[in-house]
C-alpha positions, 0 to 999 in steps of 0.5 A, a space after each residue: 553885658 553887651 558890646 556897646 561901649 560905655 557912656 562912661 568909663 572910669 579907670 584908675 581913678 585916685 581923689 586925695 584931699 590935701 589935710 593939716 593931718 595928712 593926705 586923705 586917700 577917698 578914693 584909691 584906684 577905682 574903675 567902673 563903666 556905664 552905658 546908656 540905658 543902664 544904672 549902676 548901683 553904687 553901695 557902701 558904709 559912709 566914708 566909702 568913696 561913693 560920693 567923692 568918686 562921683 563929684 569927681 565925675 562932675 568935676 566938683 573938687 576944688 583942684 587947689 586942695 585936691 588931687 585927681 588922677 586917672 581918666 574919667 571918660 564922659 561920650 569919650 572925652 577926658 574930665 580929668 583933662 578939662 578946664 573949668 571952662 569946659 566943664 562948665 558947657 559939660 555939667 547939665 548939659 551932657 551929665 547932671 547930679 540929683 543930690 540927697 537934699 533938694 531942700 540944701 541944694 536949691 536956693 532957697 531966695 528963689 522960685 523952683 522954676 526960676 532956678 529951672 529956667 536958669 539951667 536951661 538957659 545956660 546950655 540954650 538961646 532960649 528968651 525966658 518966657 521959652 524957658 518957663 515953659 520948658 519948666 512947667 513942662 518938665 515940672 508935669 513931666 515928673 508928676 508934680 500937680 498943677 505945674 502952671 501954679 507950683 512953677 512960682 513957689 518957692 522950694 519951701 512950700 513943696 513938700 519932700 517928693 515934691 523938692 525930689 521931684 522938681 530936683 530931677 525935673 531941674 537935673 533932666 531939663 537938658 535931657 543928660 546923657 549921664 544922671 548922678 543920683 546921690 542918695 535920692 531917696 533917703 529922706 522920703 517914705 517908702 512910698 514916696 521912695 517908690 514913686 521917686 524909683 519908678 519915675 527915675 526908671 520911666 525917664 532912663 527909658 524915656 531917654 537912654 540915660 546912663 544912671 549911678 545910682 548912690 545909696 546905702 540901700 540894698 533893696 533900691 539897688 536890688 529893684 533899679 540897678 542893672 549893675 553893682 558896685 561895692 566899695 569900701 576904703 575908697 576901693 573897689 569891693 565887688 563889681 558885678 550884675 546886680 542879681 549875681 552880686 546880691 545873690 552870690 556874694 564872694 567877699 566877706 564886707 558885701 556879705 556882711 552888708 546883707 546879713 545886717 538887712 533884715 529881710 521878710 524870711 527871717 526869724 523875727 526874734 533873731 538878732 541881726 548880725 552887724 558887722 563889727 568895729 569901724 571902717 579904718 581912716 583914709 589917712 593911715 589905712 591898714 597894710 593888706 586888704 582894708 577889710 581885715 581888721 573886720 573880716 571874720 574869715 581872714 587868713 591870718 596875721 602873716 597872711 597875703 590879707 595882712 600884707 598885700 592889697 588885693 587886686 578886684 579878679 573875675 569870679 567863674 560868673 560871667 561879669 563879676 568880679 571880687 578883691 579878696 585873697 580867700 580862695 573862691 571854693 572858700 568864698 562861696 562856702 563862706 558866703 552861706 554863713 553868712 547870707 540867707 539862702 535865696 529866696 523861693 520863686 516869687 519873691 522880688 529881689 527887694 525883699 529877697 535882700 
């Protein structure tokens, strides 16, 4: 890690939605930080907080039903603070979101370079015929083919890299300081997958974006992210540099989370080992760590991972820090009982994991 401060801070961030049954706790306490240049990988089980924590960023929640507290800082101005109004000349213009499902997220009434001549218009004086040909620009600049024809579709003639690939060009169209990609490869073939990675890395180097990188996919974070952050219950897990944290992972869920990946150095007619029950409800969370109804290595029924929320502590490696009560000699024992040993020199570490 260098000592450049970061494009974005988050501290202490808290996102409680209002329900009929009770207040539902989505993300509980969580801090992070991105500079500019760098991705952060951000996994986790459904219902984790990945994506709350996000839209929060964005300013995305309806504040009549939701309760964010905590301060979100974007080039060292507080979203939290912000009006509607400011959020609105902040959103596609300093930060943008690339969402799972173009196809859902672009209207479908309109032609795809209509609806990117639209974004730039918001944040520029631009006439409309500049604003096409900013389109067209960024439409070649994310590979699509033909731009001057494929402009005047409509996003149901595209196929799905090619809506993921104009969802990007519409999201980049400003040039963000900040990209949020939620999920931005999970309906896409591994090679088309692929392709979507490698372009999101040619544009972070192209403009010095700081990158979240949302997925459930260990592979993608293993081969983008320079950092990782694990969360489960709405809290932070483990955080720490992406080679470390998969390498050597110290609390129980992360573990657990690599073991139910296959990987290339398994036995093929091994089972997997899932980790067992299900994530706990955000309602009525479990006292203690969140995690000890399915953790196999916990202390026990009176124990500190019974009774008392553990606090995210720095580990002996530089960076990486873990919320577990077990002790770190036990932690790193365990881990091997989990987790295949690394793999030999010469595997890429998206099959390593």
């Amino acid at each position: 890690m260098t000592d450049r401060k970061p494009y974005l801070e988050v501290n202490d961030l808290k996102v409680r939605f209002r329900t009929e049954d009770g207040v539902v706790k989505a993300v509980d306490g969580v801090s992070f930080a991105v500079e500019r240049g760098r991705t952060l990988g951000i996994v986790g089980e459904s219902g984790s907080g990945k994506s709350v924590a996000s839209m929060a960023i964005l300013g995305l929640h309806n504040p009549k039903r939701t309760d964010i507290t905590g301060q979100i800082l974007v080039g060292g101005r507080d979203v939290v603070a912000m009006t509607e109004a400011e959020l609105q000349k902040l959103r596609g213009r300093d930060m943008a979101m690339i969402f799972q499902d173009p196809l859902s997220a672009m209207h479908p009434y309109y032609t795809v370079g209509s609806q990117i001549v639209e974004a730039y218009r918001v944040h520029h004086k631009a006439t409309k015929a500049q604003a096409r040909v900013r389109a067209i620009e960024m439409l070649d600049r994310v590979g699509i083919p033909q731009p001057n024809k494929r402009v005047d579709q409509y996003p149901h003639e595209f196929s799905g890299g090619m809506r993921q690939r104009a969802m990007i060009a519409m999201a980049l169209v400003n040039n963000p300081d900040l990209i949020i990609a939620d999920e931005p490869t999970t309906a896409l073939d591994v090679t088309v997958q692929a392709q979507i990675l490698d372009l999101l890395a040619d544009l972070q180097r192209e403009f010095n974006s700081a990158i979240i990188l949302i997925t459930h996919d260990l592979g993608v974070v293993s081969q983008v992210a320079h950092d990782l952050l694990v969360m489960y219950a709405g809290r932070a897990a483990e955080t720490g540099p992406v080679t470390t944290v998969l390498r050597a992972p110290q609390h129980p869920y992360t573990a657990g989370l690599m073991s139910s990946v296959p990987t290339l150095r398994d036995d093929p007619d091994a089972d997997l080992k899932p980790i067992s029950g299900s994530p706990p409800s955000l309602i009525n969370r479990p006292s203690g760590c969140p995690f000890h109804p399915r953790c196999a290595f916990q202390l026990g029924p009176d124990s500190p991972c019974t009774t008392d929320v553990p606090n995210l502590e720095a580990t002996a490696e530089s960076g990486h820090s873990v919320a577990c009560h077990l002790p770190e000699p036990t932690r790193v024992t365990l881990r091997a009982a989990v987790v295949p040993a690394p793999a030999p020199a010469g595997l890429s570490a998206e099959v390593a994991s």
